[in-house]
C-alpha positions as CSV (number, residue, x, y, z in Angstrom):
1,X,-16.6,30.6,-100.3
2,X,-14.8,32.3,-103.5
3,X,-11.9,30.3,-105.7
4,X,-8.8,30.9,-103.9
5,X,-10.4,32.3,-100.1
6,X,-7.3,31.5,-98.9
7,X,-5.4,34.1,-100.3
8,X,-7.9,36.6,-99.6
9,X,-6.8,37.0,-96.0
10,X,-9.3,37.4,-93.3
11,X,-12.8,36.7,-94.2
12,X,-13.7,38.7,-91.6
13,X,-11.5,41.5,-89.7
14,X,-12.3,44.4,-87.3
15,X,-9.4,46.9,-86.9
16,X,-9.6,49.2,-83.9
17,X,-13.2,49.4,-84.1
18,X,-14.3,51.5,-81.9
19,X,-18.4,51.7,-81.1
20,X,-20.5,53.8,-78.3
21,X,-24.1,54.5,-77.0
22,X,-24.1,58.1,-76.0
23,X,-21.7,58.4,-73.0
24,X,-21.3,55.0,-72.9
25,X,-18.1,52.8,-74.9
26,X,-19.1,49.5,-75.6
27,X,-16.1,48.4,-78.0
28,X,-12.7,50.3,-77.6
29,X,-10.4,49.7,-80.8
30,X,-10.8,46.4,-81.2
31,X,-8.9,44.4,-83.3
32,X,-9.2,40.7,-84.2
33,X,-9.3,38.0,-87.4
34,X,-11.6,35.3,-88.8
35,X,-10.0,33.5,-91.7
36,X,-12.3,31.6,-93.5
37,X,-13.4,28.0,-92.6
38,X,-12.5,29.7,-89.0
39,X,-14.3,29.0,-86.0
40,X,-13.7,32.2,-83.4
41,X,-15.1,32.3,-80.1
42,X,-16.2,36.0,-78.6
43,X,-16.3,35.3,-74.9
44,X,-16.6,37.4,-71.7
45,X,-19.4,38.7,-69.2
46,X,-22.7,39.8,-70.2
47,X,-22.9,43.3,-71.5
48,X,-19.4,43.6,-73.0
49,X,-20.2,44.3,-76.5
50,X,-19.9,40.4,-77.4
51,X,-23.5,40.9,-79.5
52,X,-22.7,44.2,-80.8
53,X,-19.8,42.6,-82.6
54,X,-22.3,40.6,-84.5
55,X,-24.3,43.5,-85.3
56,X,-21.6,45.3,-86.7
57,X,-20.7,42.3,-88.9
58,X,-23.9,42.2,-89.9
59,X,-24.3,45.9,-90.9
60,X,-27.3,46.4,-88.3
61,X,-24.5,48.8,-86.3
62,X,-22.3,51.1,-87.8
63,X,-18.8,51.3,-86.2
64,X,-18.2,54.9,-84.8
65,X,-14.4,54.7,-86.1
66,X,-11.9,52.3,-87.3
67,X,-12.5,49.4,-89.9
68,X,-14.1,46.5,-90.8
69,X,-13.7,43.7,-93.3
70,X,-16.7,40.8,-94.2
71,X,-16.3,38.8,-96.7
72,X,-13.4,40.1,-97.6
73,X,-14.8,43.6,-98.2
74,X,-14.2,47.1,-96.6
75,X,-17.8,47.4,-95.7
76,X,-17.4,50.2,-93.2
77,X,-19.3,52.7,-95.3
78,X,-21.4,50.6,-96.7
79,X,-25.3,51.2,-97.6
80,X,-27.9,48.8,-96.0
81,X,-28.4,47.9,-99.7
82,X,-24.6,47.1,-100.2
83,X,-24.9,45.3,-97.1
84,X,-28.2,42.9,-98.3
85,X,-25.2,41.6,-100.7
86,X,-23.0,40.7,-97.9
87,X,-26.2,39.2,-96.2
88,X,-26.2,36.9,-98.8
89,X,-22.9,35.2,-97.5
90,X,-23.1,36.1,-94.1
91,X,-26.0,35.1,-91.7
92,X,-26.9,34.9,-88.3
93,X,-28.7,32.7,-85.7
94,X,-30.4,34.9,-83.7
95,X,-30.8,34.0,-79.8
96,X,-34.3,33.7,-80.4
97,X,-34.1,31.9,-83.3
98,X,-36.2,34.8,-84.6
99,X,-38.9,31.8,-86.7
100,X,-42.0,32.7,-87.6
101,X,-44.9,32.2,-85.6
102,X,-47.0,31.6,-88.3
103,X,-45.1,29.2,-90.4
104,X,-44.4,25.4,-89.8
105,X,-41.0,24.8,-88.8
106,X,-40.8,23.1,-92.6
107,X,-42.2,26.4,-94.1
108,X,-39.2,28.4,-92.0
109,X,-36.3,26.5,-93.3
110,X,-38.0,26.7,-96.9
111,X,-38.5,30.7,-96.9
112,X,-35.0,31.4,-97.8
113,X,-35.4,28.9,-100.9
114,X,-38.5,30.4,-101.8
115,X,-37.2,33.9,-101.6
116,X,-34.1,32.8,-103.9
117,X,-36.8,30.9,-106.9
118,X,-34.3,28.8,-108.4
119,X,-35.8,25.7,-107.1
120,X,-39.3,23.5,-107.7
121,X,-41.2,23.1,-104.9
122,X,-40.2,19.6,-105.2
123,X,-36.6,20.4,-105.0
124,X,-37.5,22.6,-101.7
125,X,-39.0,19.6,-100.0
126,X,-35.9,17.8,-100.5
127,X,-33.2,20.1,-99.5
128,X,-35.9,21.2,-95.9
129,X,-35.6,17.4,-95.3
130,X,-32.2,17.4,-95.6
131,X,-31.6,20.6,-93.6
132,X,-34.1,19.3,-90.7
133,X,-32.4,16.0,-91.0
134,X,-29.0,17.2,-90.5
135,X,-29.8,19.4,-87.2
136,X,-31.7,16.5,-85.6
137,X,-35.3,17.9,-85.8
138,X,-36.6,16.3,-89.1
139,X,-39.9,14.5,-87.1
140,X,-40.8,18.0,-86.4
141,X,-41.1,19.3,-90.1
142,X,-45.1,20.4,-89.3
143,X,-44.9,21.7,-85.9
144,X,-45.1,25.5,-85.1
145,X,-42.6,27.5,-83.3
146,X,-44.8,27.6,-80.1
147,X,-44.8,23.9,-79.9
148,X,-40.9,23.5,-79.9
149,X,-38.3,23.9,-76.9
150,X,-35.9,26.9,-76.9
151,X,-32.8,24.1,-77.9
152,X,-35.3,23.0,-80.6
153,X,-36.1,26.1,-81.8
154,X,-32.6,27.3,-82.3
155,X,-31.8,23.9,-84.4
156,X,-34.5,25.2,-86.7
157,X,-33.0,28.3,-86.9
158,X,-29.5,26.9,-87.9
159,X,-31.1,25.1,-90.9
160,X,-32.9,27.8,-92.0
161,X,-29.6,29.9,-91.7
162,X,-28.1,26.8,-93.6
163,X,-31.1,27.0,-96.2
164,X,-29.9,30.5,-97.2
165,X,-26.0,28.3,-98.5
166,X,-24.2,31.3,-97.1
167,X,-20.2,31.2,-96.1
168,X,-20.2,32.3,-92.9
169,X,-22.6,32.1,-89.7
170,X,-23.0,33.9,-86.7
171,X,-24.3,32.2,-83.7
172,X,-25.3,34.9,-80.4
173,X,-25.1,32.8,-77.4
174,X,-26.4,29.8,-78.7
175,X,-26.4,27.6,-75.7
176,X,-27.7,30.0,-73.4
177,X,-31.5,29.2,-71.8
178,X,-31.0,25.5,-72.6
179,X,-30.7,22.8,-70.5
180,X,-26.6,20.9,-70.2
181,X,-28.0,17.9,-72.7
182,X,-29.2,20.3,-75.3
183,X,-26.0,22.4,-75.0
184,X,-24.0,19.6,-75.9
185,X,-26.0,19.0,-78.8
186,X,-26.1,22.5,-80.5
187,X,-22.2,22.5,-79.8
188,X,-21.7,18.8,-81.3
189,X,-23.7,20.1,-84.1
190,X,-22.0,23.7,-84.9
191,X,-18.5,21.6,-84.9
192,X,-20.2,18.8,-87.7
193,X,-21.4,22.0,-90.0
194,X,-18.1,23.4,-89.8
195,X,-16.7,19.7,-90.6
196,X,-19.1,19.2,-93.3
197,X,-20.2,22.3,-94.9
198,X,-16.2,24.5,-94.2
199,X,-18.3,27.1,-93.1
200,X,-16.9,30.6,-92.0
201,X,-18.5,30.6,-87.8
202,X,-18.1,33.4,-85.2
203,X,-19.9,32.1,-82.3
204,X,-20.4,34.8,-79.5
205,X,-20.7,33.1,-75.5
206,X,-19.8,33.3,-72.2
207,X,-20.1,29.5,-72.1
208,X,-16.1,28.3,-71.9
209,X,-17.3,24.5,-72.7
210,X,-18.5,25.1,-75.5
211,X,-15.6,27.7,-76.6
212,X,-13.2,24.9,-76.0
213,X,-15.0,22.5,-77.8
214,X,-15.2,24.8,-81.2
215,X,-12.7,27.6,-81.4
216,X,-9.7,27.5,-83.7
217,X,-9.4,31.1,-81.8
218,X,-10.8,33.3,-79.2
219,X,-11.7,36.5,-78.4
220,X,-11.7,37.6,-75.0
221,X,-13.7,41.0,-74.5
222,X,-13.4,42.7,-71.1
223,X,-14.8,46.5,-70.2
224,X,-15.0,47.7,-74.5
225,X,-11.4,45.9,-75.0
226,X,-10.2,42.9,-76.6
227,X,-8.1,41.7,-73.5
228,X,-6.7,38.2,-75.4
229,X,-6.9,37.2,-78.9
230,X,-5.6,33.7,-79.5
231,X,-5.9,29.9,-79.1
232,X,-7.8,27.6,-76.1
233,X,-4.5,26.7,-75.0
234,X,-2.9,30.3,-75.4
235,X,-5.7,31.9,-73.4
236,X,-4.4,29.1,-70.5
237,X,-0.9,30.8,-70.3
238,X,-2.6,34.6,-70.8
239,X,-1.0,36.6,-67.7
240,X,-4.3,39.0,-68.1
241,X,-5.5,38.7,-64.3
242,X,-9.5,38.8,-65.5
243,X,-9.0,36.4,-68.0
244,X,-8.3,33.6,-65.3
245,X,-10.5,34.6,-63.3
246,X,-13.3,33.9,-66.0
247,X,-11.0,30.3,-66.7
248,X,-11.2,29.7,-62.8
249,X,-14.8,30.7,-62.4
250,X,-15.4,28.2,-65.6
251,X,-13.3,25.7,-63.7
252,X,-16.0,25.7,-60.6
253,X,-19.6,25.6,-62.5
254,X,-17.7,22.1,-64.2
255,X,-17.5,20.7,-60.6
256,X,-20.0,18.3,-59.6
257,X,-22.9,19.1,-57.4
C-alpha cells in the first residue's frame, strides 16, 4: 500500500458505472467504495453482474460509461498495458483457481517470484513455504493440480495471488463448490490475510455466512443495480423488500436438517 493510503481516498471506487452485453444491462450506474485495508462483500443472485464487477476492476471489461478508480487511479481509459501496472497491485483468485496443470502446486506459487527475478531460487523456496504454510496446504508443496480438491485448489491459488505481494485481492465466489468444512476454512483464512498482511479484499458471493464473517461493507446488487451499500448490521434494517428476502432465504439454508 503507498505512504499515506489513507488520504488517498478510496482505493477502489466505481461511480455510476454502467456495463451491457448487447441488449442486455448487466450493471446500471453503479456506485460504491473500497477504502484500503477494506474488506467489501458483492452479494446477490447468480447472474447479477457480481463477477463482472471484478472484471471491470481488473481491466478484463471496459465500463460502457461512468468511472472507475483502482488503486487510486482513474483507469477508465486505460490501455491493457497501463492496466498490467495496476495488475501489479491488484490480483484475483479466480473460481477456478486458474493453476497450472503442468506445474507442482510449489512451482504455481513460485511463478509470480520467478517472473519478478529479484530473488535466488533459495529465497523462492522459502517465501513458497511460507506462502503454502500460511494457507494450510504446505504437505502438498509437490502435488499437481489434478490431485487436489476444489477447497484445496483455491488455497493454492490465494498464495500464489499472495506470491505476487500485491495490495488488494479479488476473490469470485470463493466458497462456492466446496463442501461447509472447507467453507469455513477459506473464510477463517481470507479474514487472517486481511489481519496479517492489511490487505485491500473485494470478495464477490451469494454466500451471506461468509459475507457476515468478513465484510467491513456490502454491496448488494439486484437486476444491474446496487440496491444497498453499507454494513452487516445496516443491510439488517434495509427497508429494500429483495434484500430481506435474500437475509430470510439465508436465515432458512442455516437451519438444521
Amino acid at each position: 500500500m503507498g505512504e499515506g493510503g489513507e488520504q488517498l481516498g478510496p482505493y477502489i471506487e466505481f461511480k455510476e458505472v454502467s456495463k451491457s452485453f448487447g441488449s442486455k444491462r448487466i450493471l446500471d450506474k453503479v456506485s460504491f467504495s473500497v477504502m484500503p485495508g477494506e474488506t467489501v462483500c458483492i452479494l446477490g443472485r447468480s447472474g447479477v453482474g457480481k463477477s463482472v464487477s471484478l472484471h471491470n476492476i481488473m481491466g478484463f471489461l471496459k465500463p460502457d460509461s461512468g468511472r472507475l478508480i483502482v488503486a487510486y487511479q482513474d483507469v477508465t481509459d486505460y490501455t491493457d498495458e497501463q492496466m498490467d501496472e495496476i495488475r501489479k497491485k491488484v490480483t484475483m483468485v479466480f473460481q477456478n483457481g486458474a493453476l497450472f496443470d503442468s506445474l507442482t502446486v510449489g512451482e504455481n506459487v513460485a511463478f509470480p517470484l520467478r517472473e519478478h527475478r529479484e530473488l535466488s531460487e533459495q529465497q523462492i523456496f522459502q517465501v513458497v513455504d511460507g506462502l503454502l504454510d500460511m494457507v494450510g496446504v504446505k504437505e502438498m508443496r509437490d502435488l499437481l493440480p489434478s490431485d487436489l480438491s476444489t477447497g484445496m485448489k483455491r488455497s493454492v491459488a490465494i498464495a500464489r495471488a499472495l506470491a505476487a505481494r500485491p495490495d488488494c485481492v479479488l476473490f469470485d465466489e470463493p466458497t462456492t463448490m466446496v463442501d461447509p468444512l472447507m467453507a469455513q476454512l477459506l473464510g477463517d483464512l481470507i479474514k487472517k490475510l486481511k489481519a496479517q498482511l492489511h490487505l485491500t479484499s473485494v470478495v464477490v458471493t451469494h454466500d451471506m455466512r461468509l459475507a457476515k464473517k468478513l465484510a467491513d461493507r456490502i454491496v448488494f446488487l439486484h437486476e444491474a443495480k446496487a440496491l444497498f451499500f453499507g454494513t452487516y448490521p445496516e443491510m439488517e434494517k434495509c427497508e429494500e423488500p429483495i434484500v430481506q428476502e435474500f437475509l430470510a432465504l439465508d436465515e432458512l439454508t442455516l437451519e438444521p436438517a
